[in-house]
C-alpha positions as CSV (number, residue, x, y, z in Angstrom):
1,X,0.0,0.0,0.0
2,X,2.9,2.1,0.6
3,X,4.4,1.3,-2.4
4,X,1.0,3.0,-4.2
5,X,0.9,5.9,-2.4
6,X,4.3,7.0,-3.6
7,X,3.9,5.6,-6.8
8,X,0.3,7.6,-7.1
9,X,0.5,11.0,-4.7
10,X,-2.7,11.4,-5.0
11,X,-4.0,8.6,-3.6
12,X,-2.1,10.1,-0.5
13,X,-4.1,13.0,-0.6
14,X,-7.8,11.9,-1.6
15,X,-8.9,9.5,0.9
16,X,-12.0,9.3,2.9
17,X,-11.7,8.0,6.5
18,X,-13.4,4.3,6.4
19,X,-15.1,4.7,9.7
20,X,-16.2,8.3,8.5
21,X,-17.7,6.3,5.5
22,X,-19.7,3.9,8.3
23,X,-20.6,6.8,10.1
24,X,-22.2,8.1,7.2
25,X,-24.1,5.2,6.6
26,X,-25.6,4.8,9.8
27,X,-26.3,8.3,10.5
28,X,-28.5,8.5,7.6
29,X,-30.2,5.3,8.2
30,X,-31.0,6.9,11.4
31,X,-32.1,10.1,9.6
32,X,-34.4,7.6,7.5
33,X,-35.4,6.4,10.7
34,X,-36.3,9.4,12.0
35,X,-38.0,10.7,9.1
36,X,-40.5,7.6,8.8
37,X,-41.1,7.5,12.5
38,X,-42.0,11.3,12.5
39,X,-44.3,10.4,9.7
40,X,-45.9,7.3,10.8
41,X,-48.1,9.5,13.1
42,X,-50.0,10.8,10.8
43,X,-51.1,7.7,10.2
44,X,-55.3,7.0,10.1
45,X,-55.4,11.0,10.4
46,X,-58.5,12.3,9.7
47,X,-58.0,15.9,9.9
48,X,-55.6,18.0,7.6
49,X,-52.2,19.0,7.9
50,X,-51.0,22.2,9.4
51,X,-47.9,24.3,9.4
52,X,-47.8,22.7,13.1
53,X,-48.0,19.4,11.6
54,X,-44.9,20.3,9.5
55,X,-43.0,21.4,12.3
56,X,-43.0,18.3,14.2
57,X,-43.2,16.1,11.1
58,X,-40.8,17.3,8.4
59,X,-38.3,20.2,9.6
60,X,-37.0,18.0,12.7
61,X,-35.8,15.9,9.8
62,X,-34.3,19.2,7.8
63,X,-32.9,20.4,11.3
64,X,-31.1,16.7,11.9
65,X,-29.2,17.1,8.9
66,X,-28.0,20.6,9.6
67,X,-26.8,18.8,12.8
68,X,-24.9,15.8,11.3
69,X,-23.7,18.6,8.7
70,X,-21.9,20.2,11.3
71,X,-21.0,17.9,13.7
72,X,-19.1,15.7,11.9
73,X,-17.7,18.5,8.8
74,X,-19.9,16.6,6.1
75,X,-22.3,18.2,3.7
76,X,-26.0,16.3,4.5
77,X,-29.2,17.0,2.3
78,X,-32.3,15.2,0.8
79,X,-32.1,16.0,-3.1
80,X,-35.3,15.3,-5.2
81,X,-36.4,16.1,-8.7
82,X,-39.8,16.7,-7.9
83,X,-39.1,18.8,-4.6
84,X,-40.7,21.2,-2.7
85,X,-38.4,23.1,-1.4
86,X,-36.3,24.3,-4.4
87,X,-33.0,24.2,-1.4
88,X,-33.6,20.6,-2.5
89,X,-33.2,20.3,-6.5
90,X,-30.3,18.6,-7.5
91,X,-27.0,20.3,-6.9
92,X,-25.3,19.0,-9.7
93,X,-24.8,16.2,-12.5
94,X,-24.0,13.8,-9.7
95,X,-27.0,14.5,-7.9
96,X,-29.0,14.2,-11.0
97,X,-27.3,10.7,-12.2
98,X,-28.1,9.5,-8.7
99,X,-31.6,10.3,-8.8
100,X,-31.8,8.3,-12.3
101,X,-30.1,5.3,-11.3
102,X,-32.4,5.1,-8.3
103,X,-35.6,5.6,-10.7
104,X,-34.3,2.7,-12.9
105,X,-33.2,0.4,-10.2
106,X,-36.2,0.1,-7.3
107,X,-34.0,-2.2,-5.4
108,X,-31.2,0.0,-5.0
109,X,-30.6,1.5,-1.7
110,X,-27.5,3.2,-1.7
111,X,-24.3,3.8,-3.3
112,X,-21.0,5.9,-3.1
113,X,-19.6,8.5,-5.3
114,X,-16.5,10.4,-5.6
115,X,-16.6,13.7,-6.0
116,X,-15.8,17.9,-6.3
117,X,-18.0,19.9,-4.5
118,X,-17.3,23.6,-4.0
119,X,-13.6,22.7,-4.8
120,X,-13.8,20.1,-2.3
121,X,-13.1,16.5,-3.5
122,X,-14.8,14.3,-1.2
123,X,-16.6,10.8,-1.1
124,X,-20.8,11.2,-1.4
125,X,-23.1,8.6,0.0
126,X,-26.5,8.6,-1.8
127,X,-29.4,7.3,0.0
128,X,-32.9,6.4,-1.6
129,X,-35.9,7.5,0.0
130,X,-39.4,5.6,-0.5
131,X,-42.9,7.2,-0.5
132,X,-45.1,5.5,2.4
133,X,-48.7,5.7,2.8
134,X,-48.2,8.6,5.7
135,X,-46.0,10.8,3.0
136,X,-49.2,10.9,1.4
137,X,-51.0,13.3,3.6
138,X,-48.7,16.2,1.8
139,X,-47.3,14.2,-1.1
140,X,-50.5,12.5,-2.6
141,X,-52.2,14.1,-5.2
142,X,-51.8,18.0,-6.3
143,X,-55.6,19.3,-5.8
144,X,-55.5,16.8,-2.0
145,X,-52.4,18.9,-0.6
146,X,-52.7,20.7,2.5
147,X,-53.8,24.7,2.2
148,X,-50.7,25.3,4.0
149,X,-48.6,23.5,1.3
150,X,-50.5,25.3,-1.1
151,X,-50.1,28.6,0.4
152,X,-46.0,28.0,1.4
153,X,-44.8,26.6,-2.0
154,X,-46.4,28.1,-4.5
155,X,-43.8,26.1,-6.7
156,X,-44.5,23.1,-5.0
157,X,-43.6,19.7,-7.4
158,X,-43.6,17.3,-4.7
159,X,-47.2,15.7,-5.4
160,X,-48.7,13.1,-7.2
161,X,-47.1,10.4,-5.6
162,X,-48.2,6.7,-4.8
163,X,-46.5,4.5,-2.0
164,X,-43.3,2.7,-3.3
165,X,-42.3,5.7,-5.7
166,X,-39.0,7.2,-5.4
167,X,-39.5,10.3,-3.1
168,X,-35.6,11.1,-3.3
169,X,-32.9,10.9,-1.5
170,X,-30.4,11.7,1.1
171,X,-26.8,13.0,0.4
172,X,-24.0,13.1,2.9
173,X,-20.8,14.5,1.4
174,X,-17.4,13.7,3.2
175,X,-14.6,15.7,2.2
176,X,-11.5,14.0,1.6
177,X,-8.5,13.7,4.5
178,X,-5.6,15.5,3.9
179,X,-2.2,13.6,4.0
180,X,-0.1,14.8,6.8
């Protein structure tokens, strides 16, 4: 191994800490976790969703990721095509591959990526998320969304979904470890 560090420098200097890579992993199945758990108490609802609803539903998920982004130096989002918030269109070719190869491949869960980010070269994890029946509540069809959806994202494209269909995903960015 030493031998091919010297022979390739840059492997010396573009690495990604293998536990940080684990870490990753388990953070965002936690996130997932998290996210679903929130969810799953809406759940046999029979009244509407509120901007109170969305506060203990959605942004504790938003806020978790802003957590793990600077705790542990990575870059965490969710990234989707047909997105809501437009903070959460895809930030790059990447990001838009990923998305694809998750639409064409159901069974796919996850994957890695290398790659530049703001001048940053780093290893990406990509994490698929899966609509459940509670996502419907806000994500089910356009005219059933909730007035506050209506009223919040005038630009809204995150409707018209069924249970099972690609919702998006999570991204968690770990820069690479500088050789000493």
């Amino acid at each position: 191994m030493v031998l091919l560090l010297i022979a390739n420098p840059s492997l010396a200097n573009a690495q990604t800490d293998p536990t940080q890579l684990a870490k990753a992993v388990q953070e965002i199945e936690n996130l997932d976790a998290m996210r679903s758990g929130l969810a799953s108490t809406l759940e046999g609802s029979t009244t509407e969703p509120t901007i109170e609803t969305f506060k203990e539903v959605c942004k504790p998920v938003g806020m978790r990721a802003m957590q793990l982004s600077k705790e542990n130096g990575w870059q965490v989002k969710q990234i989707a095509t047909k997105y809501r918030n437009p903070a959460h269109a895809p930030d790059n070719l990447h990001a838009v591959m990923a998305l694809a190869k998750f639409k064409n491949d159901p069974e796919l869960m996850g994957f890695w990526d290398s790659e530049t980010i703001d001048g940053q070269q780093g290893t990406r994890y990509y994490r698929r998320i899966n609509v459940e029946s509670s996502c419907l509540a806000c994500h089910g069809g356009k005219n059933a969304r909730p007035q506050f959806v209506k009223d919040k994202y005038p630009q809204d494209l995150a409707f018209d979904f069924n249970v099972g269909d690609l919702r998006g995903m999570y991204s968690a960015f770990i820069p690479y470890l500088e050789a000493e």
